[in-house]
C-alpha positions in Angstrom: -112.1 15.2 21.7 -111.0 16.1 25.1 -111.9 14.2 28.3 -111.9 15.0 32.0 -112.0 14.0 36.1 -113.1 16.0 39.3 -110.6 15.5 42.4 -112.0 16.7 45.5 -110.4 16.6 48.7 -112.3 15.6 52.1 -109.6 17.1 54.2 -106.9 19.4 53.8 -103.1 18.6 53.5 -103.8 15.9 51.2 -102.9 15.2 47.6 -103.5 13.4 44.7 -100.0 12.3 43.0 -100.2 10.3 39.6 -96.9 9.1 37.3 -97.1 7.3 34.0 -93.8 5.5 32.6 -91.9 5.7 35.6 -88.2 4.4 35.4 -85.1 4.6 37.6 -81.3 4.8 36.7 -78.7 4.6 40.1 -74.9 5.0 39.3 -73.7 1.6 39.8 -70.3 2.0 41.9 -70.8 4.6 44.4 -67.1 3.9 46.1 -65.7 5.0 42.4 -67.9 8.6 42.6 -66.7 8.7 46.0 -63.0 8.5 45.2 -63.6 10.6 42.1 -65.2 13.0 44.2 -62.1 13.5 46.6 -59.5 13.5 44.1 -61.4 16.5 42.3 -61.5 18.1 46.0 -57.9 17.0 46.9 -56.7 18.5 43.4 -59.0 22.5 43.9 -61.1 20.8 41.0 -64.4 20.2 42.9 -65.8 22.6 46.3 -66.5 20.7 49.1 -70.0 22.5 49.3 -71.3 21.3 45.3 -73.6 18.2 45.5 -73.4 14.8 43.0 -77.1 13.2 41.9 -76.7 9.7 42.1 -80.0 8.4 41.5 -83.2 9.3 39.1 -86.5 8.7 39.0 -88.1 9.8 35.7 -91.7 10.0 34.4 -92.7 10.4 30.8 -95.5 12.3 32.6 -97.0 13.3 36.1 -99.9 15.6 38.0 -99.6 16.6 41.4 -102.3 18.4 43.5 -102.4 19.5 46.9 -105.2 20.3 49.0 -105.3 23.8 50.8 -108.6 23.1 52.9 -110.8 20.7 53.4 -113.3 20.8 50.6 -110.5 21.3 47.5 -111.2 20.1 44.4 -109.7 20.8 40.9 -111.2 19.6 37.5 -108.7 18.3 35.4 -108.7 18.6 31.3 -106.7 15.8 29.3 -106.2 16.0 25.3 -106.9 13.0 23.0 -103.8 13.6 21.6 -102.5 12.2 24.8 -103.7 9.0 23.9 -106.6 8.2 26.0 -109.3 6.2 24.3 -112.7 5.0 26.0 -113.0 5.2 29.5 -110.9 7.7 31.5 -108.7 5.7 34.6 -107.0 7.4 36.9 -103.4 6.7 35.2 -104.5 8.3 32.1 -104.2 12.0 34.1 -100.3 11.8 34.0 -100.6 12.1 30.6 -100.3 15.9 29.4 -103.1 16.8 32.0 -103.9 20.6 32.5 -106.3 21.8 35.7 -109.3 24.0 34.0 -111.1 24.6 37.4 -109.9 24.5 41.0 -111.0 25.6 44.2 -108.6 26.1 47.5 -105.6 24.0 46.1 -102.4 24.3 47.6 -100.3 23.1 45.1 -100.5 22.2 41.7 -98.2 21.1 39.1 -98.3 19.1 35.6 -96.0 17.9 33.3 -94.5 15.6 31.1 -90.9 14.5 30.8 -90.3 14.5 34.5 -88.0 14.1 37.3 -90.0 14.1 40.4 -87.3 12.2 42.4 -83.9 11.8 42.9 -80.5 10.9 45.6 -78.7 14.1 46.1 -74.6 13.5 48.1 -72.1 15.6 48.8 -68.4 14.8 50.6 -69.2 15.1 54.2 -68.1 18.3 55.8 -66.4 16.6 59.4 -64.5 13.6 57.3 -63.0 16.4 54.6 -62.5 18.4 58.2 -60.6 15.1 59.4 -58.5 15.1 56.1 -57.1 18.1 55.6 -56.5 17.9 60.0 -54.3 15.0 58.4 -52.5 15.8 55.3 -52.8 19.8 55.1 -51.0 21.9 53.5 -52.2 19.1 50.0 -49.2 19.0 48.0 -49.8 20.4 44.5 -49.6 18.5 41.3 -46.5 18.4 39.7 -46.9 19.7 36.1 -50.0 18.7 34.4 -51.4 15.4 36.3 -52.9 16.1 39.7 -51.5 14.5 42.4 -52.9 11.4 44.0 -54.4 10.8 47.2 -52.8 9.2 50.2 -53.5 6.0 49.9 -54.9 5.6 53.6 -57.9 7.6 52.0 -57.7 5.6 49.5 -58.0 2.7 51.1 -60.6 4.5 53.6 -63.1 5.7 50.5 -62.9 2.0 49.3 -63.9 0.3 52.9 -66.8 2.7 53.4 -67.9 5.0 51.0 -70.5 6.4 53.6 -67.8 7.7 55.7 -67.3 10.4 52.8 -70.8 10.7 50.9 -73.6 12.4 53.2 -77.4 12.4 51.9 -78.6 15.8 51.2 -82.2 16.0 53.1 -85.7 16.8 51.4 -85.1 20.9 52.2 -81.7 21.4 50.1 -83.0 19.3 47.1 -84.4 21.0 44.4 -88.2 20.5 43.2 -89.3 18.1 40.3 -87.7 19.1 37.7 -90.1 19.3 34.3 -90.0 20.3 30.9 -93.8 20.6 31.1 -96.6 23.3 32.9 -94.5 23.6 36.0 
């Protein structure tokens, strides 16, 4: 047996977000990714323009709609296999939820086994600018190991790790990533 809700939107530019099973995981020790980070870039083993995810927030399910205009609506379609017995709540529409009908929606998106959010760094552009002001030409390894940093940036990644890592903003993230209806 399947069951079902109606969203409708009074105005437009509004949405109806809904996640079941939401967990986060951070990496714990941000000055050690930041010192990793630069050693790669010191040693031509990491571009200074490639971004490091240090935080996730996952979902074992989600549906997202956007309104278009006022007046939007979608009807939305979930399976019992999903696991919804008796009464329909709102939670229950995370959970493998496909839109049947919809009028003037902007955006719409299902899934299950999400990642609708998450931290996106990189090295920042001026302090790697400041660095190789400093220390260029960087010395190559000698053989096999890499060759370490100077230990002033060393010392300056362990004092402030923010001097080096710069949040990417909202545009040059990607969207939720989903192994479901996309």
């Amino acid at each position: 047996m399947d069951a079902g809700a109606s969203v409708r939107f009074q105005r437009e530019k509004t949405a109806f977000v809904v996640f079941r099973g939401v967990s986060q995981r951070d990496i714990a020790d941000v000055r050690s990714l930041a010192s990793d980070l630069v050693t790669l870039w010191w040693n031509d083993a990491w571009d200074g323009s490639l971004l490091a995810v240090t935080s996730v927030v996952s979902a074992s399910g989600g549906t997202v709609l956007s309104a278009a205009a006022a007046g939007a609506s979608a009807e939305l379609k979930v399976s019992a296999t999903a696991g919804v017995a008796g009464a329909l709540g709102v939670a229950d529409l995370a959970l493998d939820a496909s839109v049947v009908r919809r009028n003037a929606l902007g955006a719409e998106w299902t899934g299950t086994g999400v990642t609708p959010f998450y931290q996106v760094v990189r090295l920042r552009q001026n302090w790697l600018g400041k660095v190789e002001a400093k220390y260029a030409p960087r010395q190559p390894g000698r053989g096999a190991q890499p060759s370490g940093l100077p230990p002033l940036v060393t010392e300056e990644i362990q004092d402030d790790p923010g001097a080096v890592l710069d949040s990417v903003d909202e545009g040059e993230q990607l969207p939720f990533a989903s192994s479901g209806n996309g």
